[in-house]
Backbone as CSV, one residue per row, in Angstrom:
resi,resn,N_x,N_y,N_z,CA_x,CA_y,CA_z,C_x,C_y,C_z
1,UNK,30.901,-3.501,-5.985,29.945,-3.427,-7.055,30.401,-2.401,-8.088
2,UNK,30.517,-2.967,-9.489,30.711,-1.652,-10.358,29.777,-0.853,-10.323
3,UNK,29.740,0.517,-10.960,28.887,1.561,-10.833,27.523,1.209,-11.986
4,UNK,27.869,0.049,-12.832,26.564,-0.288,-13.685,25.576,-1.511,-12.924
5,UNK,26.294,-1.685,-12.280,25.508,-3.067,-11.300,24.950,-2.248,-10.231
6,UNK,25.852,-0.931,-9.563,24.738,-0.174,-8.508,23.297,0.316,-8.973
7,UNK,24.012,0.815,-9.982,23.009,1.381,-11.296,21.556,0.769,-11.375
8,UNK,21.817,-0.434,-12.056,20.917,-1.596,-12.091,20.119,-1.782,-10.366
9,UNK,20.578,-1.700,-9.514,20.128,-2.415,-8.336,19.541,-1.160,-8.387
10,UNK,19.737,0.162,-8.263,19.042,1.599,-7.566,17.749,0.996,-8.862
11,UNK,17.634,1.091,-9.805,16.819,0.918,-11.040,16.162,-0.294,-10.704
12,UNK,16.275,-1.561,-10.014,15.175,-2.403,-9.568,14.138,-1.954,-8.470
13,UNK,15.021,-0.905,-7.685,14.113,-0.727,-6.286,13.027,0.511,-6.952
14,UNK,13.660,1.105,-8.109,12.313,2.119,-8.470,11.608,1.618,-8.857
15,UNK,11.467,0.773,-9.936,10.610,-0.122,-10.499,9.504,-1.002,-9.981
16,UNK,10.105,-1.394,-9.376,10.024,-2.266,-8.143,8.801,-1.225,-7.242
17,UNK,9.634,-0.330,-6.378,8.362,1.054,-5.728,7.143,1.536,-6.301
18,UNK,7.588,1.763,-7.513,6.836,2.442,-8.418,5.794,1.527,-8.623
19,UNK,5.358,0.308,-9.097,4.660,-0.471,-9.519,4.039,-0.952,-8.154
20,UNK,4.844,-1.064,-7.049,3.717,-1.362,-5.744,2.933,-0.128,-5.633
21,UNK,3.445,1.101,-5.696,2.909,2.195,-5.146,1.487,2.682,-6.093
22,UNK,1.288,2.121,-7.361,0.734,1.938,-8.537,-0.285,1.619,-8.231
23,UNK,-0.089,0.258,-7.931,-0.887,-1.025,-7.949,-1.893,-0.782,-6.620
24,UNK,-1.353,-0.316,-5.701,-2.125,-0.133,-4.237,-2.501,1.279,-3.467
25,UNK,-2.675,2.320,-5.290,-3.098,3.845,-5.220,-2.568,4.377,-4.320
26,UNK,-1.467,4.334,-3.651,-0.919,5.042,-2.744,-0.314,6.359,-3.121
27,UNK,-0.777,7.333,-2.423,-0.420,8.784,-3.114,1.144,9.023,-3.428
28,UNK,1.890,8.409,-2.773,3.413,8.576,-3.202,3.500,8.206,-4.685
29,UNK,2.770,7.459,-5.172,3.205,6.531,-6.777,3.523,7.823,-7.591
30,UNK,3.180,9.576,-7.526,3.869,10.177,-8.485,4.791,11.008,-7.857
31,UNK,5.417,10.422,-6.647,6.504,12.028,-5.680,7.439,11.026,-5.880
32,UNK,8.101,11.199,-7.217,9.532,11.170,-7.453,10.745,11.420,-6.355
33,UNK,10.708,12.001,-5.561,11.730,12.580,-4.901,11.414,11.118,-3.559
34,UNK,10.438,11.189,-2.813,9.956,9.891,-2.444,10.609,8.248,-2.794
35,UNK,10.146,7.999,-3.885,10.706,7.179,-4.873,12.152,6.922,-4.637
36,UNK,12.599,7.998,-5.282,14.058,7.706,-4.845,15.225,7.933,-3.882
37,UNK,14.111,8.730,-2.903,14.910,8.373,-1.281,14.874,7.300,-0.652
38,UNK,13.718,6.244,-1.319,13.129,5.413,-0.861,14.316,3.786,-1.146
39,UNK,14.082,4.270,-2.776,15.169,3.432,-3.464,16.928,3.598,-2.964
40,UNK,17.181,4.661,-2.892,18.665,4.998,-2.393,18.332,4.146,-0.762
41,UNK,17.885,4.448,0.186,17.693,3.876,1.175,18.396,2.351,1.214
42,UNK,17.083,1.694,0.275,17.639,0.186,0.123,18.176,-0.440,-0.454
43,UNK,18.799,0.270,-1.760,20.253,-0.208,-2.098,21.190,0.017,-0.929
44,UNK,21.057,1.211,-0.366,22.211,1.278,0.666,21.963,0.421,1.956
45,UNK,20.961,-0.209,2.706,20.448,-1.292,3.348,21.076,-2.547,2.318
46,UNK,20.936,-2.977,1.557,21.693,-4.195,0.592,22.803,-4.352,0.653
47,UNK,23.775,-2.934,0.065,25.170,-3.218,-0.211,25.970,-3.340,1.327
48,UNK,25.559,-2.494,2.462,25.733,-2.286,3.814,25.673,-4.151,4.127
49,UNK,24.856,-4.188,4.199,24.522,-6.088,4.852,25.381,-6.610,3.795
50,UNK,25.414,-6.850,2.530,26.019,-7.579,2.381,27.382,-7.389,2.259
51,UNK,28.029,-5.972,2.154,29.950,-5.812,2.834,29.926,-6.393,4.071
52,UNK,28.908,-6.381,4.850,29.391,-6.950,5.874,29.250,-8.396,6.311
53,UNK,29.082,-9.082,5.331,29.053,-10.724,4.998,27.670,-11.144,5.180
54,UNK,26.484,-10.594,5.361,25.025,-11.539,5.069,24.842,-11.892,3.549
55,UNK,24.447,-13.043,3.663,24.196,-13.521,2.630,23.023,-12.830,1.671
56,UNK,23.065,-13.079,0.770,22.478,-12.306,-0.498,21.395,-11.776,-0.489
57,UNK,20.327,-13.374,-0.146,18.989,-13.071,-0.057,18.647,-12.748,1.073
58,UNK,19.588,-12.575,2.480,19.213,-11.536,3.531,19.310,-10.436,3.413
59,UNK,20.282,-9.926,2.818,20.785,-8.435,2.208,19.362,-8.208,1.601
60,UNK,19.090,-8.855,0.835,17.832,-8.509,-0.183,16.250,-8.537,0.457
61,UNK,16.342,-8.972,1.346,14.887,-9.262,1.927,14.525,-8.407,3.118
62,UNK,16.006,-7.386,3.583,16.156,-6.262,4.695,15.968,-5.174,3.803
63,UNK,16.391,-4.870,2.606,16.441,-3.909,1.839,14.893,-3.676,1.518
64,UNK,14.296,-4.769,1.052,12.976,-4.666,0.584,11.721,-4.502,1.730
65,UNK,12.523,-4.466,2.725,11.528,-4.149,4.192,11.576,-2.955,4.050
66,UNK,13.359,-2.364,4.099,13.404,-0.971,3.851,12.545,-0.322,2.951
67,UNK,12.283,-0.369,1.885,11.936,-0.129,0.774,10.477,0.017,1.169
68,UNK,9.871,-0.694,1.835,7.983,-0.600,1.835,7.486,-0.496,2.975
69,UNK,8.886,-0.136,4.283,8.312,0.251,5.629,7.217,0.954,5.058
70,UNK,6.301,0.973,5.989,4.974,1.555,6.191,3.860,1.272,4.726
71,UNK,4.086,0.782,4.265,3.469,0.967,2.806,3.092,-0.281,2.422
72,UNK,2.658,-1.263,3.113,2.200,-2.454,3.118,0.635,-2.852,2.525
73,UNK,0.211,-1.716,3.374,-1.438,-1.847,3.268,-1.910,-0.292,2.941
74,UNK,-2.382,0.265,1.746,-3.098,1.448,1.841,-4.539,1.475,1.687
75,UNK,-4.833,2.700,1.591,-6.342,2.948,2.168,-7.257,2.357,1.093
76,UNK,-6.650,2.470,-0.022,-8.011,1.556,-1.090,-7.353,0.226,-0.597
77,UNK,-6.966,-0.607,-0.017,-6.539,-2.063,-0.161,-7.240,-2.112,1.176
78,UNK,-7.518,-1.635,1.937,-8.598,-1.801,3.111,-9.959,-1.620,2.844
79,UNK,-10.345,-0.587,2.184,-11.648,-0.408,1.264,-12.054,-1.442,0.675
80,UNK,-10.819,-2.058,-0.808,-11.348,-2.887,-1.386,-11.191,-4.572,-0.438
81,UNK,-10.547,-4.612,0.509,-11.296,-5.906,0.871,-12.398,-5.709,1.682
82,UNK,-12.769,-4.420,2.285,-13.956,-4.922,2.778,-15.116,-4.667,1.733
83,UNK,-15.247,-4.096,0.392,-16.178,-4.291,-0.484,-16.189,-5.783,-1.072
84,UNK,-14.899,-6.390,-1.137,-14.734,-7.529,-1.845,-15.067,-8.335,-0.977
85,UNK,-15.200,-8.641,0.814,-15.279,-9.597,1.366,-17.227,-9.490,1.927
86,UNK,-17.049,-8.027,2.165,-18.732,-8.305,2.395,-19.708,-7.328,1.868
87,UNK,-19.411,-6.778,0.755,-20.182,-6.867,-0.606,-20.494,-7.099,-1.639
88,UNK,-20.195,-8.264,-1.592,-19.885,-9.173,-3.317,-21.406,-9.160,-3.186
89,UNK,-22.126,-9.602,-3.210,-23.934,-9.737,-3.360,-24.592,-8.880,-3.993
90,UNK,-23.794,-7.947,-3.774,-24.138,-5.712,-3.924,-23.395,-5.588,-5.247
91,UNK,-22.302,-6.041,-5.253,-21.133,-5.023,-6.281,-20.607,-6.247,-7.257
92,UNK,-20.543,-6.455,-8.450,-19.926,-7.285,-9.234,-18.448,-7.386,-9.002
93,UNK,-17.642,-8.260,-9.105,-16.693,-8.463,-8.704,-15.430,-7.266,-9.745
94,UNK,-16.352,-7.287,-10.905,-15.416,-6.446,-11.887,-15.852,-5.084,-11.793
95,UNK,-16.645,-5.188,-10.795,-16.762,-3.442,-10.728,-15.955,-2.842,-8.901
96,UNK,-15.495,-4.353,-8.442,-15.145,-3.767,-7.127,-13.850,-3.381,-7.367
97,UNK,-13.078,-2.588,-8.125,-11.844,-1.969,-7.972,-12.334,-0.586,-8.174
98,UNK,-12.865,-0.101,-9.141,-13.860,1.019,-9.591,-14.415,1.565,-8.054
99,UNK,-15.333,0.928,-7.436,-16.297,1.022,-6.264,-15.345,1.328,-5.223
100,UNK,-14.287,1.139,-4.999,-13.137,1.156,-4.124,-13.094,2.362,-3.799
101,UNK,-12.150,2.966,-4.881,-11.675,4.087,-5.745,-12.938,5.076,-5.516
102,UNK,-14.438,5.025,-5.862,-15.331,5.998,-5.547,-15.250,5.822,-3.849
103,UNK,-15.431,5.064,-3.039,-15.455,5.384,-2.023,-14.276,6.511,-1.374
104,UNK,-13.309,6.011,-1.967,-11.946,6.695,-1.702,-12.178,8.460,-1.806
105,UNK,-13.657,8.659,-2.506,-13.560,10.272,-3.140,-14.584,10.446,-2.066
106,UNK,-15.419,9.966,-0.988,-15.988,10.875,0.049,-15.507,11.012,0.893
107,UNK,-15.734,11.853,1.528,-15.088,12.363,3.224,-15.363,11.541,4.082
108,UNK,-16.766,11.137,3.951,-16.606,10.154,5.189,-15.659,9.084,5.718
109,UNK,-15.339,8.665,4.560,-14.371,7.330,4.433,-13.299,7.630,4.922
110,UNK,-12.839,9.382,4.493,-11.415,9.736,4.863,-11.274,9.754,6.402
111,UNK,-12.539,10.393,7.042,-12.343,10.447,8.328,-12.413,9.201,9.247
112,UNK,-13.096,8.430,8.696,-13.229,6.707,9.355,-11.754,6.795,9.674
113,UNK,-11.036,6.133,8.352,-9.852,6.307,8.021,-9.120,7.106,9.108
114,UNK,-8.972,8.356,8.936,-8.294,8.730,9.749,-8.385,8.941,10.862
115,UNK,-9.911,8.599,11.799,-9.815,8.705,13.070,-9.191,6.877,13.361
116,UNK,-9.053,6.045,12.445,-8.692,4.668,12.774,-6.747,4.910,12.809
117,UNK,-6.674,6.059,11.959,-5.108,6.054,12.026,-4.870,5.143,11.113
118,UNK,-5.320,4.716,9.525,-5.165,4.139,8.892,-3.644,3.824,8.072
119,UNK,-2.818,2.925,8.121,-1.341,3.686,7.419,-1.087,2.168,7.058
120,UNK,0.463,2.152,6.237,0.025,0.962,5.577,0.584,-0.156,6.337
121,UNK,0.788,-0.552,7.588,0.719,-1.480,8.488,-0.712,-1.801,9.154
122,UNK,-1.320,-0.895,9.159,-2.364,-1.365,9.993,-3.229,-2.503,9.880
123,UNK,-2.862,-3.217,8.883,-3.637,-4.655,9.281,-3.290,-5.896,10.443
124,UNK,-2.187,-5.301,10.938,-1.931,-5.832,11.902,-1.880,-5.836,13.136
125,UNK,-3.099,-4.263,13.686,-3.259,-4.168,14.606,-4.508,-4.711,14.889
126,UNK,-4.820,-5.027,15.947,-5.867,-4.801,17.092,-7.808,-4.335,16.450
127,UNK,-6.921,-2.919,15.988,-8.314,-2.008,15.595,-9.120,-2.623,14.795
128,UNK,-8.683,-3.663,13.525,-8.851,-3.567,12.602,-10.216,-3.958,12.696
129,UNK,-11.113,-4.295,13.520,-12.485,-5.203,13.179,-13.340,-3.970,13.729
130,UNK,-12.558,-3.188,14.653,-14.027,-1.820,14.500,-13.674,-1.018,13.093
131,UNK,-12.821,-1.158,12.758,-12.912,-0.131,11.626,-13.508,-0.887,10.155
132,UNK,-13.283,-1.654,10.674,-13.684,-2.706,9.279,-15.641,-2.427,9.516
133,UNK,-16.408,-2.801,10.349,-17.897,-2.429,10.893,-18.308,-1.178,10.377
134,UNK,-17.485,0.015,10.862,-17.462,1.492,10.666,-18.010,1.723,9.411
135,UNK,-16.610,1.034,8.715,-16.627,1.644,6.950,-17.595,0.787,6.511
136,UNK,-17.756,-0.771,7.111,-18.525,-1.476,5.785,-20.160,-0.688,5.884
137,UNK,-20.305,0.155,7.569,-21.490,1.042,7.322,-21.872,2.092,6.509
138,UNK,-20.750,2.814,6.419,-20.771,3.753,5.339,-20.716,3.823,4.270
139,UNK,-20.062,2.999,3.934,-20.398,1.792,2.068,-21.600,1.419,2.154
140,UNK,-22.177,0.932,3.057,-23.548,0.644,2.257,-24.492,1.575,2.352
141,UNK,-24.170,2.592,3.505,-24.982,4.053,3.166,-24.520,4.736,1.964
142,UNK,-23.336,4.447,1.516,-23.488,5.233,0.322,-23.935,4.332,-1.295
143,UNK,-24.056,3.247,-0.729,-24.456,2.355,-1.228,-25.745,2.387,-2.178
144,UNK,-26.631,2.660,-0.906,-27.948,2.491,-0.793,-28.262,4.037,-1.103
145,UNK,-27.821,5.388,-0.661,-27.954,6.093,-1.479,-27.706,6.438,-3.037
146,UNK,-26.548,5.290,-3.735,-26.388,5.367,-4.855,-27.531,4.738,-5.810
147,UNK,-28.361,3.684,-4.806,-29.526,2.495,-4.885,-28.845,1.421,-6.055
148,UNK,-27.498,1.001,-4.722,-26.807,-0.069,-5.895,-27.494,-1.100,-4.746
């Protein structure tokens, strides 16, 4: 690879990070240093697989695992589907990203959260339907104290 094509590839995976990490409020979206250990990682997962003969879009689809280990699911993207799946009745649909985001600012939520061990795989465990009960209780206690 010339050094403007590595260039380019390190410069897709930030972009690339940056805009997931954005999009799904995850506190890394402003630790630069993060970012681009993250990005160096999976260019070097890419160019690695593919010197050693995998084909392109395997090279590319190991790299991008690299790239979002753990960071799949964060804590507002668990919030907002359970406001979006069982409080639409309660919350306008254009106000459930907003409503998310406030839940995200009480403690209670944090500790749900963190006694569930919340991280961004966890939708694929086991837990997920007591914790899902937990929080959708405490959303509507804070709910109903907001008298939405």
């Amino acid at each position: 690879m010339k050094p403007n094509d590595e260039y380019s590839e390190l410069n897709y995976y930030i972009v690339y990070l940056q805009a997931h990490l954005s999009a799904h409020y995850f506190p890394q979206s402003v630790d630069r240093r993060f970012i681009a250990e993250r990005a160096n990682n999976a260019l070097d997962t890419y160019v690695t697989l593919f010197l050693q003969g995998k084909p392109q879009h395997i090279a590319q689809e190991l790299a991008m695992r690299e790239l979002l280990k753990g960071l799949y699911v964060s804590r507002y993207d668990v919030v907002h589907t359970i406001i979006e799946e069982d409080c639409w009745l309660r919350i306008p649909s254009d106000e459930m990203e907003v409503k998310a985001l406030y839940m995200l600012t009480k403690p209670v939520i944090h500790s749900i959260l963190d006694r569930h061990e919340v991280n961004g795989d966890f939708l694929t465990r086991e837990d997920y339907p007591p914790l899902r009960y937990e929080l959708l209780a405490a959303i509507n206690e804070i709910l109903d104290g907001d008298e939405l």
